[in-house]
C-alpha positions as CSV (number, residue, x, y, z in Angstrom):
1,X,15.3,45.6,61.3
2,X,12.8,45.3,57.9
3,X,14.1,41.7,58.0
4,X,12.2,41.5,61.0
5,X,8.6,41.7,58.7
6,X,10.0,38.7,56.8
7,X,10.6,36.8,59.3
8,X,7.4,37.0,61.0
9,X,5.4,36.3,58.1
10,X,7.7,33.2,57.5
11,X,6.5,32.3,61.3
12,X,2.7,32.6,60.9
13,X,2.7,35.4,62.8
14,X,1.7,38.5,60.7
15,X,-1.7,38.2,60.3
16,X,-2.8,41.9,60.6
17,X,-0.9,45.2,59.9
18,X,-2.2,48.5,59.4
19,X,0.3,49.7,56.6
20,X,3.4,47.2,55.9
21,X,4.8,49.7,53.8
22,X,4.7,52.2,56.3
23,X,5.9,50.1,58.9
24,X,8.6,48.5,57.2
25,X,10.3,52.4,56.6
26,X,9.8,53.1,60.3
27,X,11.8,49.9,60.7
28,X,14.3,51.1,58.2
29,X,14.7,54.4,60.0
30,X,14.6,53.2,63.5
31,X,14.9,53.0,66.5
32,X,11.1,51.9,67.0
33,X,9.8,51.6,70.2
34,X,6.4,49.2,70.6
35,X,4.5,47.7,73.3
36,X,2.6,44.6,73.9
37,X,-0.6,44.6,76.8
38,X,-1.0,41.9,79.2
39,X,-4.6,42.2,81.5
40,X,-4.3,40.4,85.0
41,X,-7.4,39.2,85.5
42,X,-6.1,36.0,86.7
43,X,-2.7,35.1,88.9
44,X,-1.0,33.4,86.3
45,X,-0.1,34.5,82.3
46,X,-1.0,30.2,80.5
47,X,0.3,29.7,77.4
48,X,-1.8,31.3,75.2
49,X,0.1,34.1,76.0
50,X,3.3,33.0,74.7
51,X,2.7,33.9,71.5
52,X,2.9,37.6,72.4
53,X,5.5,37.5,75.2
54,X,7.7,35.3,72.3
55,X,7.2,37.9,70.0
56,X,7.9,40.4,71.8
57,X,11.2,38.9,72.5
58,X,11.6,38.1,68.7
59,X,11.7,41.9,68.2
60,X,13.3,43.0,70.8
61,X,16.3,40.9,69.4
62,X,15.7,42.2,65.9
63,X,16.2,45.6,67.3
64,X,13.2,46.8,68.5
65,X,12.6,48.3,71.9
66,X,9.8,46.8,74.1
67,X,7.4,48.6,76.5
68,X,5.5,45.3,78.5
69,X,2.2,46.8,80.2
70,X,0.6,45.0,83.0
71,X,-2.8,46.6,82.9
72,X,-3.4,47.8,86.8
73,X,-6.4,49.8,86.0
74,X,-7.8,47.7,82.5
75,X,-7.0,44.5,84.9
76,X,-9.9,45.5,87.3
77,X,-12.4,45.9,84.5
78,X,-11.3,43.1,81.9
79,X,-11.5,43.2,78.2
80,X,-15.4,41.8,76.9
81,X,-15.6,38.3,76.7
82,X,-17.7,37.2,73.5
83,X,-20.2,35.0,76.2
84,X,-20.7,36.7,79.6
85,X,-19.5,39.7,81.7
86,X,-16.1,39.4,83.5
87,X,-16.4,39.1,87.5
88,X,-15.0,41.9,89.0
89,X,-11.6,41.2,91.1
90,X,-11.2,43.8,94.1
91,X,-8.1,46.5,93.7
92,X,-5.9,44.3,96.3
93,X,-6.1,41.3,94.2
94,X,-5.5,42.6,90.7
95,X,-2.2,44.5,92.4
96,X,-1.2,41.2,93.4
97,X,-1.6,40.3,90.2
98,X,0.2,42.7,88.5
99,X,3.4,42.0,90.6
100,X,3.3,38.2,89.2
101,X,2.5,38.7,85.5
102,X,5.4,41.5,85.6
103,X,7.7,38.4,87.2
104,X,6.7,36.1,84.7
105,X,6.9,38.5,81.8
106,X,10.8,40.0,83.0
107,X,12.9,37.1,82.2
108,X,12.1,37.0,78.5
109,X,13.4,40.2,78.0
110,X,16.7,42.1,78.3
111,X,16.0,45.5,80.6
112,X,19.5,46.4,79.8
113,X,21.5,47.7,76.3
114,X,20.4,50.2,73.8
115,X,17.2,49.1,73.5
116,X,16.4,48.2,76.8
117,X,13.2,46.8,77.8
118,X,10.6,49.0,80.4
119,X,7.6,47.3,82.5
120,X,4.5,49.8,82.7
121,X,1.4,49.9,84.7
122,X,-1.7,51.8,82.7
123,X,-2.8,52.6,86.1
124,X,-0.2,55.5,86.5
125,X,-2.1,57.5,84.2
126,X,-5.9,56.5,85.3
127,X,-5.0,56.8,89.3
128,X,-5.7,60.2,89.4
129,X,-7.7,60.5,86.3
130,X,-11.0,62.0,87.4
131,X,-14.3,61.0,85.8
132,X,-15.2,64.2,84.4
133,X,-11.4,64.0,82.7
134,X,-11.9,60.7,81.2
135,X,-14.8,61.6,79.6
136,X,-14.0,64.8,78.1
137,X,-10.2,64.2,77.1
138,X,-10.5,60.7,76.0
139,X,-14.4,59.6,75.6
140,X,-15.0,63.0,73.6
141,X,-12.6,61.4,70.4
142,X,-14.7,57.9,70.3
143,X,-17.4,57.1,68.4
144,X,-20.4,54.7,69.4
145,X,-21.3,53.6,66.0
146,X,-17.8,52.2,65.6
147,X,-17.2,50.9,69.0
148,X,-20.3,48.5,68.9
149,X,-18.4,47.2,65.3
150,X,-16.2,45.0,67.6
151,X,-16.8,41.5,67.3
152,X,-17.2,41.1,71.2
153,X,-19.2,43.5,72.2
154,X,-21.9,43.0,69.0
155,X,-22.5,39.1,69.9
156,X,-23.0,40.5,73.6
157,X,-25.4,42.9,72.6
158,X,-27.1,40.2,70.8
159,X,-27.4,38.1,74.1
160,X,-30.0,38.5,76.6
161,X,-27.2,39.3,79.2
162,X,-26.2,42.5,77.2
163,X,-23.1,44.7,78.0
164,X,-22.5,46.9,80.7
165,X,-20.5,50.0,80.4
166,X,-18.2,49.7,82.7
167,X,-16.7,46.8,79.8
168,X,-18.3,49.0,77.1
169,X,-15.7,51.6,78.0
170,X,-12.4,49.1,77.7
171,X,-11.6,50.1,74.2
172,X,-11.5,53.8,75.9
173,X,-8.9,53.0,78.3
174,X,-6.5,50.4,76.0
175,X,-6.9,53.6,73.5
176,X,-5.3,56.0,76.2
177,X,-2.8,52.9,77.0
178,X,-1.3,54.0,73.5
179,X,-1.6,57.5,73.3
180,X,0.4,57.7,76.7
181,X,2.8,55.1,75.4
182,X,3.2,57.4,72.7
183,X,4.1,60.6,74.6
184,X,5.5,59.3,77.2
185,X,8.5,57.0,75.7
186,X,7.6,57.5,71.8
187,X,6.3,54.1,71.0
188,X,5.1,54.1,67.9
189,X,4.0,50.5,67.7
190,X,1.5,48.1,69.3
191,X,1.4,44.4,68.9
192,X,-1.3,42.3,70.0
193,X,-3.4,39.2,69.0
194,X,-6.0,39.6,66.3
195,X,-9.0,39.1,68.3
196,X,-7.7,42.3,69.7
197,X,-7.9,44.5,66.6
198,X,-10.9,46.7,67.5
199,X,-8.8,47.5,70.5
200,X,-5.8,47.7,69.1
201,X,-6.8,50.5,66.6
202,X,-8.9,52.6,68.7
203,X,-5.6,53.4,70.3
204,X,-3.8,54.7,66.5
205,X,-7.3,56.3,65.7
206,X,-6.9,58.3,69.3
207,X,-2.8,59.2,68.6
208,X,-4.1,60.5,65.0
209,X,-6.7,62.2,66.6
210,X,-4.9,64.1,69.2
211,X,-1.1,63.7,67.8
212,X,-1.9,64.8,63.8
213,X,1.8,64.7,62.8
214,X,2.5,61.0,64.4
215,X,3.5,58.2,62.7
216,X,1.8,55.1,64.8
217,X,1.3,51.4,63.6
218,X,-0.6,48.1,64.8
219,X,0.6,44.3,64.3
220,X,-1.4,41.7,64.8
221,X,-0.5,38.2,64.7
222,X,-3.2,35.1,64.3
223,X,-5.0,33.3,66.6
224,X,-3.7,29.9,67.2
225,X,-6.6,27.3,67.1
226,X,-5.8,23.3,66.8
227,X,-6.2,21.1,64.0
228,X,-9.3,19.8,66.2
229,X,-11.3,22.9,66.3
230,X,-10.6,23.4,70.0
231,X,-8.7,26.4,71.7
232,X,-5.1,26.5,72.3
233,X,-3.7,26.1,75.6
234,X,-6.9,24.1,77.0
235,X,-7.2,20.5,78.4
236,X,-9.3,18.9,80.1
237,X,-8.5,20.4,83.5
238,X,-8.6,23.8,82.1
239,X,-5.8,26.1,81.2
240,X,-2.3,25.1,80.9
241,X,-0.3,27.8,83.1
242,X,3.4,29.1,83.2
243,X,3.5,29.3,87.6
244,X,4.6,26.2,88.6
245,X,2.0,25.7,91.5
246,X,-0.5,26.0,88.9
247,X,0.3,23.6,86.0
248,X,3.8,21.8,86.8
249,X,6.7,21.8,85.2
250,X,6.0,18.1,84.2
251,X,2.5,18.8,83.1
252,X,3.6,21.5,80.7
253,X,6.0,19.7,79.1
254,X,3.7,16.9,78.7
255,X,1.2,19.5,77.0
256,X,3.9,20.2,74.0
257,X,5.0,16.7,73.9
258,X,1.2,15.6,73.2
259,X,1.0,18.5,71.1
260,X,-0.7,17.0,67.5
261,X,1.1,16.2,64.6
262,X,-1.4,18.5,62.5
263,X,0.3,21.6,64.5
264,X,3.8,20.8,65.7
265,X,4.5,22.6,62.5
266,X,2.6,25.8,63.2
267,X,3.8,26.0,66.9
268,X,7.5,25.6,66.1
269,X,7.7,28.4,64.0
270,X,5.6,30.3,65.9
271,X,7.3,29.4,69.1
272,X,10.5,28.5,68.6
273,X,13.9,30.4,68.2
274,X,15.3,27.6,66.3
275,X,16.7,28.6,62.9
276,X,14.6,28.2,59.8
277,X,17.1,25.0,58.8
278,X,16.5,23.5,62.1
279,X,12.8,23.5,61.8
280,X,12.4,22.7,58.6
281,X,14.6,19.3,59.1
282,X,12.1,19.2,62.7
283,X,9.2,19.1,60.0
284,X,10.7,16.4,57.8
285,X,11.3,14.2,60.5
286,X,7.5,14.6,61.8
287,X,6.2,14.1,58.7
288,X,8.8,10.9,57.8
289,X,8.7,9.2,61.4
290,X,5.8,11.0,63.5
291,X,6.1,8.1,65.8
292,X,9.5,9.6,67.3
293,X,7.6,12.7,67.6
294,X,11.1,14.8,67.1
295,X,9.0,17.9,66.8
296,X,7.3,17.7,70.0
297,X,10.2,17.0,71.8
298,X,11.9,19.6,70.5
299,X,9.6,22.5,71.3
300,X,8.9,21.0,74.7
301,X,12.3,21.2,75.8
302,X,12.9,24.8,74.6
303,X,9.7,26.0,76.0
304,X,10.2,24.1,79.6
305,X,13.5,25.4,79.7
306,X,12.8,28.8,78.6
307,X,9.5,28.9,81.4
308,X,11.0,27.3,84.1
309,X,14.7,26.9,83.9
310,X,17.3,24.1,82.4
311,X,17.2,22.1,86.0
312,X,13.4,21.9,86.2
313,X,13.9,20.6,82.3
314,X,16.6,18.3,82.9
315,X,13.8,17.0,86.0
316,X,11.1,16.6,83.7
317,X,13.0,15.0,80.9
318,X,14.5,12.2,83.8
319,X,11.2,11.4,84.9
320,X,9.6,11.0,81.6
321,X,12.2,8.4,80.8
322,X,12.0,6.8,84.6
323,X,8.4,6.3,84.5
324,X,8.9,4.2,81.3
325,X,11.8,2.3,82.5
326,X,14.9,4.2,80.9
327,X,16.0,5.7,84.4
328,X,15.6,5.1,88.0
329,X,12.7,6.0,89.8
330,X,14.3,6.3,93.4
331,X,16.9,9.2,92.0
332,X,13.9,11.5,91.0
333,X,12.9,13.9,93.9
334,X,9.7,13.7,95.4
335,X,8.2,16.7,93.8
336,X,9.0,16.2,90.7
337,X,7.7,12.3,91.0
338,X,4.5,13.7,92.4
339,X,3.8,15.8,89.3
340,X,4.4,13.1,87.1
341,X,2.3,10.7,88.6
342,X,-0.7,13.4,89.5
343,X,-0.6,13.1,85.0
344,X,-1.6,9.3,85.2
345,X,-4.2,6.9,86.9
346,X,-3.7,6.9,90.4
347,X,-5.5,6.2,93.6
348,X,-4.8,6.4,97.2
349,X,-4.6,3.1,99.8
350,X,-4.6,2.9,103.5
351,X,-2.3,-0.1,103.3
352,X,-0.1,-2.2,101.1
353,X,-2.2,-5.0,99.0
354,X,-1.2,-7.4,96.6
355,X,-0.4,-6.5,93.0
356,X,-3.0,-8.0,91.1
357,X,-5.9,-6.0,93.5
358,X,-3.5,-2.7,92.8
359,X,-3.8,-3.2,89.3
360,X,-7.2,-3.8,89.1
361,X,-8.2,-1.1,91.6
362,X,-6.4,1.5,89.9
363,X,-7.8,0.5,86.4
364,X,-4.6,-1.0,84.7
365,X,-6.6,-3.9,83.9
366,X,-10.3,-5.0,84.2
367,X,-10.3,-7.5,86.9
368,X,-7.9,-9.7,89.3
369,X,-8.0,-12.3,86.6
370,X,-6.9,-10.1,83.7
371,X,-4.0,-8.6,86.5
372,X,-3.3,-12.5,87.1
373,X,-2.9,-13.3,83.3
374,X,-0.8,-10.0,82.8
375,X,1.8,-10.8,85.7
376,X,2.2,-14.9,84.4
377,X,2.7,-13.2,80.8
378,X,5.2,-10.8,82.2
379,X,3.9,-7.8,81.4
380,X,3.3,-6.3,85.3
381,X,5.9,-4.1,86.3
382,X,6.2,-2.3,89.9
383,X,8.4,0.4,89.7
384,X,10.2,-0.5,87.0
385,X,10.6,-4.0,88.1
386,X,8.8,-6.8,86.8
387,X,6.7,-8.8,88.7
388,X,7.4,-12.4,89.2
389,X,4.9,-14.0,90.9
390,X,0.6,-13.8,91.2
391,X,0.8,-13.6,95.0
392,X,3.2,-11.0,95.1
393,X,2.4,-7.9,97.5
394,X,4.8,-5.0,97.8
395,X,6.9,-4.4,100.6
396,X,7.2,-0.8,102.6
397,X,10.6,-0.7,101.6
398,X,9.4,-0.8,98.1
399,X,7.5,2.9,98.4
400,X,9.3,5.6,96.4
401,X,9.4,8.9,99.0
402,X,7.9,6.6,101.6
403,X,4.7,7.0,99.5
404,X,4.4,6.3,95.7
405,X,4.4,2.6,93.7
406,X,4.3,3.4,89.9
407,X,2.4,0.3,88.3
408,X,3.0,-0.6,84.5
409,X,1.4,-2.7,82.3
410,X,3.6,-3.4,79.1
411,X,5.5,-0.9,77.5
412,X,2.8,2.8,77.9
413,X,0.1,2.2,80.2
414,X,1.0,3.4,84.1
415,X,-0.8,4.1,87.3
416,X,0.3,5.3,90.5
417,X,-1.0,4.5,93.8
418,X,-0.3,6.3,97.1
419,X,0.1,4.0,100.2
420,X,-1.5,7.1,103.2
421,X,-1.3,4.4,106.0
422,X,2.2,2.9,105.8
């Protein structure tokens, strides 16, 4: 299991530890039991939680066994944000919640062998945790001075909005999370992002405080920003989700086949089980032929697949190639065509219209004229076929799913119009 450390590092994903040595001989005696945290403050994990749900499978495999908390009680108060206070969601809501984190979360782990994986709710120990309890068990063992050292909560006590309490008093519970881990199934371990340090250690300082003769460890891995400065995981209509009704399977493919050439390197070893040899030859091809964009494709089929299944893949991968005229168009089922074509330029008509006002109406080219001098120099395609004539106007028999015309101009640029009144 010490090859474990190795490996991570070799990853990118060791970027905080609170004693390597230490660690590494816990690994060496073993078993070691750890846990990972997972807040839901929204209905959906995106993929900036990959990164620890992938680890956490990474250990798990080297040995390790995993505790994966969906945080009940710290869901309904949510950790600081660095800007503004969190909206409160009601009790009913964050339950909800809970159940589909916990059903996103399951399938990347194995519940089942000797170091069989265990889903815990933090609000099975602060249910019937009184007020007056809280404060004297837990609260006693914190100190201010170093609780207003976190990075979050000094920049909002900075701001003119200030901090309330209620978010003041996170690091309290996530502290508990681990001291109860620790008594109740001997986890030793807690890994978490480094953003989440403060957090992370108030819950070792606690186990040290109350639990003198335990051995406990943090690991943190690194933040994962792109080469452009922005976050990971954003576009420009928002998060990128793993629930299907919220980003589609299409749409998060798309997201790690557009993924930039600057950081296919970093997220394959971060998020891919491929074997070092395989990603290093990934890396050589992306840095010899980017164009083919081998890397991308790579970790977009083995993150698609891993997400949403080897079906939904296989879906995603046919429509890619249809849309561009290496597959048919009428074999792809209508939701999957929807998806695809919600990703381009598209507009909705009442009726059929010729295909030089389509293609200027949807924005393929700047005027009739220009959609006129595109279909004579036979570049104007219409689902996949090309279009022959200047007059030509699409017939209803022509509608993919009774609805959908997917428009092309040359080789890359597409559009999608939706006939409502046909």
């Amino acid at each position: 299991m010490t090859d474990i450390v190795d490996e991570l590092k070799w990853r990118g994903l060791w970027a905080l530890s609170t004693d390597e040595d230490a660690l590494r001989k816990a690994l060496a005696d073993g078993p070691v039991t750890f846990y990972c945290g997972f807040d839901p403050t929204a209905a959906s994990l995106h993929v900036g939680h990959l990164v620890q749900v992938l680890t956490m499978r990474r250990l798990q495999q080297a040995g390790l066994r995993p505790l994966a908390l969906v945080g009940g009680a710290t869901g309904q108060i949510g950790d600081p944000r660095p800007t503004a206070e969190r909206t409160l969601n009601d009790p009913e809501t964050v339950a909800n919640w809970v159940t589909r984190l916990r059903g996103q979360i399951e399938p990347f782990l194995a519940f089942e062998g000797e170091n069989a994986a265990v889903m815990v709710n933090n609000l099975d120990w602060t249910a019937g945790l009184s007020a007056i309890e809280f404060l004297r068990d837990i609260g006693k063992h914190f100190r201010v001075n170093k609780m207003l050292t976190k990075d979050s909560v000094a920049r909002r006590l900075e701001s003119q909005e200030g901090i309330s309490y209620t978010e003041f008093s996170y690091q309290l519970l996530q502290g508990m999370d681990f001291l109860e881990l620790y008594r109740r199934y001997g986890c030793t371990l807690q890994q978490g992002g480094s953003d989440q340090w403060g957090n992370l250690t108030a819950g070792l300082d606690l186990i040290h405080k109350l639990e003198p003769e335990a051995e406990a460890h943090c690991l943190a891995t690194p933040l994962m920003v792109k080469a452009d400065g922005t976050k990971f995981g954003k576009t420009e209509g928002g998060a990128v989700w793993l629930d299907p009704e919220m980003t589609t399977p299409y749409a998060f493919y798309q997201f790690w086949l557009n993924v930039d050439d600057r950081d296919i390197s970093t997220y394959l070893r971060i998020l891919s089980f491929r074997s070092r040899e395989e990603l290093e030859e990934l890396e050589k091809q992306t840095e010899e032929h980017p164009q083919a964009r081998a890397g991308q494709r790579a970790l977009a089929e083995e993150l698609t697949t891993l997400v949403h299944g080897a079906d939904q893949t296989a879906a995603v991968i046919a429509a890619s190639k249809a849309l561009f005229g290496q597959g048919e168009l009428a074999e792809l089922d209508e939701r999957t065509l929807a998806a695809a074509l919600s990703e381009v330029p598209h507009i909705q008509v009442a009726e059929l219209a010729a295909v030089v006002d389509l293609f200027a109406e949807v924005g393929l080219v700047a005027s009739k004229s220009a959609a006129r001098r595109t279909v004579k120099e036979g570049g104007a395609y219409v689902n996949n076929v090309k279009v022959a004539a200047e007059d030509s106007v699409p017939a209803k028999e022509d509608l993919l799913h009774e609805r959908w015309l997917v428009l092309r101009r040359g080789k890359k640029n597409l559009a999608a119009v939706e006939v409502t009144g046909v």
